[in-house]
C-alpha positions as CSV (number, residue, x, y, z in Angstrom):
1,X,-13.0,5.0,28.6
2,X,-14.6,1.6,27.6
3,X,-13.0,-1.3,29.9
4,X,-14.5,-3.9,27.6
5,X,-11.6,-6.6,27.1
6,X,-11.4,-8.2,23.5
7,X,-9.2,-11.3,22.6
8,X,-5.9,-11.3,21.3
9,X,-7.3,-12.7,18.1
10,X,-9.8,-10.2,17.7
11,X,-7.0,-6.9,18.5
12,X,-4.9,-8.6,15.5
13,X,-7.7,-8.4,12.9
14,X,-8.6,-5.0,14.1
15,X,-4.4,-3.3,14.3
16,X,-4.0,-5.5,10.9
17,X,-1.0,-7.3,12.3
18,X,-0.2,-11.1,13.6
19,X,-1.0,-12.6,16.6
20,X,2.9,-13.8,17.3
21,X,3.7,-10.0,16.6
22,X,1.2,-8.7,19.3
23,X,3.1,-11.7,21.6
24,X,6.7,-9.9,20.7
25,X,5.6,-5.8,21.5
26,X,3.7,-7.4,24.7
27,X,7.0,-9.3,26.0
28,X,8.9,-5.7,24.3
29,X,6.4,-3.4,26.4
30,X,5.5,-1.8,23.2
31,X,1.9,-2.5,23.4
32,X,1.2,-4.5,26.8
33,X,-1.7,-7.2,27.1
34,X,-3.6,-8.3,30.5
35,X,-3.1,-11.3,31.3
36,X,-6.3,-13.4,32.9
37,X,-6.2,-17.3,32.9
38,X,-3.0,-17.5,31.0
39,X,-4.4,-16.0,28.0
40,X,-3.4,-12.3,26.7
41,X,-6.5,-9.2,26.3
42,X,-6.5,-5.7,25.3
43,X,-8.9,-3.1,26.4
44,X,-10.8,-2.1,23.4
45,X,-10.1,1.8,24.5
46,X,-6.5,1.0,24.5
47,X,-6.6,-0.5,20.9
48,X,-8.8,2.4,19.2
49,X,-6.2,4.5,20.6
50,X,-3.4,2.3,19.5
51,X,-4.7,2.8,16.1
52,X,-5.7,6.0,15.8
53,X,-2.1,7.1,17.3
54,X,0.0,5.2,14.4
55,X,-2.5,6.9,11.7
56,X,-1.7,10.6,13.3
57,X,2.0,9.8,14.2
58,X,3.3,7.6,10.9
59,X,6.2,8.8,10.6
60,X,7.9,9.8,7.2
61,X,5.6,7.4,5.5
62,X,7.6,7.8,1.8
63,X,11.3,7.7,3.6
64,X,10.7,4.5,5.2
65,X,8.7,2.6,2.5
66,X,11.7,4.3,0.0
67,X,14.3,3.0,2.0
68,X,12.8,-0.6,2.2
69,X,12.7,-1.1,-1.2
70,X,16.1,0.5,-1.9
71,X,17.5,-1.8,1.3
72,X,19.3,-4.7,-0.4
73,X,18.8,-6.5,2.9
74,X,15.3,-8.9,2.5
75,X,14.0,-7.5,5.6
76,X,10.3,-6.7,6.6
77,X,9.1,-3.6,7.3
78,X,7.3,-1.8,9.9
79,X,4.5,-4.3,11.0
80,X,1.9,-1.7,11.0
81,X,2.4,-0.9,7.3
82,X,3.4,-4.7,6.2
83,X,0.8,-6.9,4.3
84,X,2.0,-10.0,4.1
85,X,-0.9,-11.2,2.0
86,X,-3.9,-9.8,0.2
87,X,-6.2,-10.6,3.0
88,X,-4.3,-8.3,5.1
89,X,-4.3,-5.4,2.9
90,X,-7.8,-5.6,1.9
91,X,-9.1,-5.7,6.3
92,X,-6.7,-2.2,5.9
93,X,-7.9,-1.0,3.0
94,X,-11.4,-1.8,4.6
95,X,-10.3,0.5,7.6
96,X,-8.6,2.9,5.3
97,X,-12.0,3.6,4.0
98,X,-13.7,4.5,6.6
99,X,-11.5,6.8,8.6
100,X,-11.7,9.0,4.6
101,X,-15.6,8.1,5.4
102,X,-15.3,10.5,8.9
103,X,-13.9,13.4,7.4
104,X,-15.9,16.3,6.4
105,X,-15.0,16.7,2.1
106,X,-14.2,13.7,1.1
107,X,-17.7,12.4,0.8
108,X,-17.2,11.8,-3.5
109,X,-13.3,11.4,-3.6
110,X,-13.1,8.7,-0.8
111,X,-14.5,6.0,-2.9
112,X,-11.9,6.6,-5.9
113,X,-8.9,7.1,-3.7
114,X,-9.8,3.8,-1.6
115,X,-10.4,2.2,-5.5
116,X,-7.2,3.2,-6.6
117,X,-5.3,2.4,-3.8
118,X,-6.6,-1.3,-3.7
119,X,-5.5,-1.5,-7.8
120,X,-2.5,-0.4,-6.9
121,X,-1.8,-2.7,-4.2
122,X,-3.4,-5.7,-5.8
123,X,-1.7,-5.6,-8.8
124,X,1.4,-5.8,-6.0
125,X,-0.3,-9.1,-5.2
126,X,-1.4,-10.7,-8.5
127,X,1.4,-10.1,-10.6
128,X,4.4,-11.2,-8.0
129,X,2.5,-14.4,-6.9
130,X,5.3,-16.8,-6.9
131,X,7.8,-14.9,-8.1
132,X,8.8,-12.8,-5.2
133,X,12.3,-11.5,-4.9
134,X,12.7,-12.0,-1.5
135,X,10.1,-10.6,0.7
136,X,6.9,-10.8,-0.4
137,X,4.0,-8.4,0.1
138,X,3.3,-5.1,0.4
139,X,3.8,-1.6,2.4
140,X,0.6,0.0,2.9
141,X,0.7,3.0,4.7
142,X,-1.4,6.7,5.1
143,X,-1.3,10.0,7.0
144,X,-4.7,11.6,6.5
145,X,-3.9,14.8,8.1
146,X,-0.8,15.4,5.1
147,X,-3.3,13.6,2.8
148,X,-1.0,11.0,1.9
149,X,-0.8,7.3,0.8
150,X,2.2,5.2,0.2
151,X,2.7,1.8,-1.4
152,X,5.5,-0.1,-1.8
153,X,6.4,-3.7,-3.2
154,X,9.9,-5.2,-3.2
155,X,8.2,-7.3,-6.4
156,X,9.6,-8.3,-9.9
157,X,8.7,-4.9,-11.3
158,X,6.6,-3.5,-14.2
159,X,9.2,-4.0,-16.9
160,X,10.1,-7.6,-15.7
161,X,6.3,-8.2,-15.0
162,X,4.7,-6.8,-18.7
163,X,8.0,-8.4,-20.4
164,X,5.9,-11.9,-20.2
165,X,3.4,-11.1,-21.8
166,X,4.8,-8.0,-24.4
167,X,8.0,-9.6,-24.6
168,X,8.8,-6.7,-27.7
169,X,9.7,-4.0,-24.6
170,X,13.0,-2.8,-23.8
171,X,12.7,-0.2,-21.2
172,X,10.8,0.5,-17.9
173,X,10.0,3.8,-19.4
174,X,8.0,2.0,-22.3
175,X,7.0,-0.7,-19.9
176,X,5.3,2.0,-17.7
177,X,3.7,3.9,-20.2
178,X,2.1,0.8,-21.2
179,X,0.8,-0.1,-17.7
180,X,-1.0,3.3,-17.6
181,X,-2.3,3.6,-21.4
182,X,-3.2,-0.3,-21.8
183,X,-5.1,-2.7,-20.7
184,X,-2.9,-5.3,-20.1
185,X,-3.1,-9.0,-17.8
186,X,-0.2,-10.6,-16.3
187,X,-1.9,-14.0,-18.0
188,X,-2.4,-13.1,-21.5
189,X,-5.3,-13.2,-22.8
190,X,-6.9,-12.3,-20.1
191,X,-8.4,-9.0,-19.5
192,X,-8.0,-8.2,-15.7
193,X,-10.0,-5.0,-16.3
194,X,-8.7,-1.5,-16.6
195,X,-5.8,-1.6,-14.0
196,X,-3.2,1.2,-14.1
197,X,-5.4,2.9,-16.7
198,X,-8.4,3.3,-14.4
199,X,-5.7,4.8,-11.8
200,X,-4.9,7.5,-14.4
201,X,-9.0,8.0,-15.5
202,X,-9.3,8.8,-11.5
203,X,-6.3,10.6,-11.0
204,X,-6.6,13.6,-13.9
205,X,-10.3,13.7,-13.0
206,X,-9.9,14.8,-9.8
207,X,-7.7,16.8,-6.8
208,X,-4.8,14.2,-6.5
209,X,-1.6,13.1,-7.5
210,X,0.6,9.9,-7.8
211,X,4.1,9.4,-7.9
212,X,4.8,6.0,-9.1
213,X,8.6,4.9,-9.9
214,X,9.5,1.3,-11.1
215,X,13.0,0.2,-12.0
216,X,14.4,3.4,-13.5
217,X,11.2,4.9,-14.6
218,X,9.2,7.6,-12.2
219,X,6.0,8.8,-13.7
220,X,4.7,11.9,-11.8
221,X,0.8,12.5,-12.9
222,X,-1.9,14.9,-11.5
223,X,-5.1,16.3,-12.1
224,X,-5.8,17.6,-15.5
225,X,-2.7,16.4,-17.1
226,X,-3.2,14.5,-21.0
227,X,0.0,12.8,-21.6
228,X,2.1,10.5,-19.3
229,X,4.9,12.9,-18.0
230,X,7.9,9.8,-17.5
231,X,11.2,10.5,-16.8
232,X,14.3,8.3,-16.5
233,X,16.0,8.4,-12.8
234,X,20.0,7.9,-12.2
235,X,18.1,5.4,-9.1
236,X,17.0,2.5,-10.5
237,X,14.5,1.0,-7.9
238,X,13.7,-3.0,-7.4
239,X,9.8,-3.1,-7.3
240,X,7.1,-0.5,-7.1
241,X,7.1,3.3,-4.9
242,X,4.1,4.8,-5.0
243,X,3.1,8.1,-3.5
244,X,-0.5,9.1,-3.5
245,X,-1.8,12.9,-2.2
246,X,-5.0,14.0,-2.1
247,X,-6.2,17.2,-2.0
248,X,-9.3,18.1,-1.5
């Protein structure tokens, strides 16, 4: 067990939270610092295992990032899945990446699933700037043993979001199906690239599937699959729910 002490700075970066939050679950006993000089450390074998034990033991990923969204209350989620800016979700993604890296299989799929999931959850980022509902940023989290990722936003919403831009849709059905068979840019004319389309290139090309449901649209797409199979849901949800499995 390394006794190496790193600064409370440096265990934010690496859990991916704030340092005020590691302040509250050391005064909470939820993740206790040592103190030395007035100043709070961590033992760097007590983070790596702090880490590695909310990857293994996430809970019901979907329920909670589900019931956030759904939750008319503007409250934050869990602080180990809540990126309250890009910079946040992209030092996860980051670490994301490289715990796929470690496991044996998943040396060609990793790179695609860690490429959609950063789309996915930029888009979150690049589209709501500004025009948040209440909360802003994203729910980010994964259980690689069920081979699972889930992403949440409580944002403005596909249909509110393309409506800018393709102001001639009326549904979040349509609006959906556009976002996966277009290229489309939240500042027209701008091409942002291939977005939700390069999601659906990756996904039908290889062992996963996505759930993605916006408003009152749920599109539920896997490997192989040619059209966009899009159904409308009696649950209309605020912002973006997306499941991700992977397979192999």
């Amino acid at each position: 067990m390394s006794l190496k002490l790193i600064s409370i700075g440096e265990t934010a970066k690496k859990i991916g939270v704030s340092i005020d939050t590691l302040r509250r679950w050391d005064k909470k006993g939820r993740f206790l610092a040592i103190r030395k000089s007035g100043k709070r450390f961590y033992r760097e074998s007590d983070v790596e295992s702090f880490i590695n034990q909310s990857i293994i033991s996430a809970s019901n990923l979907f329920r909670d990032a589900k019931e956030w969204v759904s939750n008319p209350d503007s409250k934050e989620p869990e602080a180990l899945f809540y990126c309250t800016n890009s910079l946040i979700f992209q030092t996860r993604l980051m670490r994301f990446e490289n715990n796929l890296r470690q496991i044996d299989g998943l040396s060609e799929l990793y790179p695609l699933l860690s490429a959609i999931v950063g789309e996915i959850g930029n888009n979150s980022f690049d589209h709501n700037l500004g025009n948040w509902r209440d909360v802003p940023g994203v729910f980010f989290g994964y259980d690689i043993k069920k081979r699972e990722v889930v992403l949440a936003d409580r944002g403005q919403g596909i249909f509110k979001t393309l409506k800018r831009v393709k102001p001639d849709l009326v549904s979040d059905e349509q609006a959906l199906e556009v976002a996966f068979s277009e290229i489309i840019s939240g500042r027209a004319p701008e091409a942002r690239g291939n977005g939700l389309k390069f999601v659906r290139k990756v996904i039908v090309a290889n062992d996963m599937r996505i759930s993605f449901q916006t408003g009152s649209a749920k599109l539920e797409l896997k490997k192989g699959d040619v059209d966009l199979p899009i159904e409308k849901q009696a649950e209309v949800l605020n912002g973006c729910l997306v499941l991700i499995n992977f397979l192999s």
